[in-house]
C-alpha positions in Angstrom: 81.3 112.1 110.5 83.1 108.9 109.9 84.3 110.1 106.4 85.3 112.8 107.9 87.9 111.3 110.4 89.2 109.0 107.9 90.0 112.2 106.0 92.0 113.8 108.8 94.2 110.9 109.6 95.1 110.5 106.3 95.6 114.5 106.1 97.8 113.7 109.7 100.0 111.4 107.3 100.5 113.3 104.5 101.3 116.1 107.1 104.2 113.9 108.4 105.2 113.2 105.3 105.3 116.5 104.3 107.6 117.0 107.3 110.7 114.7 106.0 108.9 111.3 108.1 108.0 109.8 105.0 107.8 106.5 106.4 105.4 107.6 109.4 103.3 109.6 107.4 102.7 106.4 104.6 102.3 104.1 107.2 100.2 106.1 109.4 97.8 106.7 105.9 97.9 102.9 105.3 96.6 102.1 108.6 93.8 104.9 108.6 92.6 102.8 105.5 92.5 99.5 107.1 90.7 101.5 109.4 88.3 102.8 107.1 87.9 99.4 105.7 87.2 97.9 109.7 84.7 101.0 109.6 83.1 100.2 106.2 82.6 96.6 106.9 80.7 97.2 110.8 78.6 100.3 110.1 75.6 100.9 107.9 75.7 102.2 105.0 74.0 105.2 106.2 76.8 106.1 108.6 79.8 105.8 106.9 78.9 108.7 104.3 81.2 109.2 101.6 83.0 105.6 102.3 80.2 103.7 100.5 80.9 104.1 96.6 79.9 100.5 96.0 78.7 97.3 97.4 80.4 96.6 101.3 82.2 93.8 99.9 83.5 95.7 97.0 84.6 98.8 99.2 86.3 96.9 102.5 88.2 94.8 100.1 89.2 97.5 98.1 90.5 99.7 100.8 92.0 96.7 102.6 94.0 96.0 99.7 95.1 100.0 99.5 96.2 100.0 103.5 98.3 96.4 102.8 99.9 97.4 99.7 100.9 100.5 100.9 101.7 99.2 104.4 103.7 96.5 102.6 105.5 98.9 100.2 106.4 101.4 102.8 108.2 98.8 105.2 110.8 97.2 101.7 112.0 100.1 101.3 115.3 100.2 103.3 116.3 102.3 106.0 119.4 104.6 105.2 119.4 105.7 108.7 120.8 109.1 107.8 
């Protein structure tokens, strides 16, 4: 179930990126894995499914450093406003 959300926000970004918002949809997707890492970190391991690939420690810092890096990358890029 919670695998399952996870997988359709990140689906909701990559359909706003695939709608010319390119900056909503990767920042939107980066924080759906900070999400998934809050998620990861609270809930047993028995809940979060598919979310679990290694330890809890492994996996929240893992996805905390995806979210950040691409939270981080999408917000240098500079606005052309056009």
């Amino acid at each position: 179930m919670v695998f399952g959300g996870i997988l359709g926000g990140v689906a909701l970004g990559l359909l706003f990126v695939s709608q010319d918002h390119w900056r909503r949809g990767l920042l939107t997707a980066g924080g759906v894995l900070l999400v998934a890492a809050l998620l990861r970190l609270c809930l047993p391991t028995r809940q979060v499914g598919m979310l679990a690939v290694r330890g809890r420690v492994f996996d929240t810092v893992t996805l905390v450093v995806l979210g950040t890096a691409v939270i981080v990358l999408t917000s240098t890029v500079p606005y052309s406003g056009g």
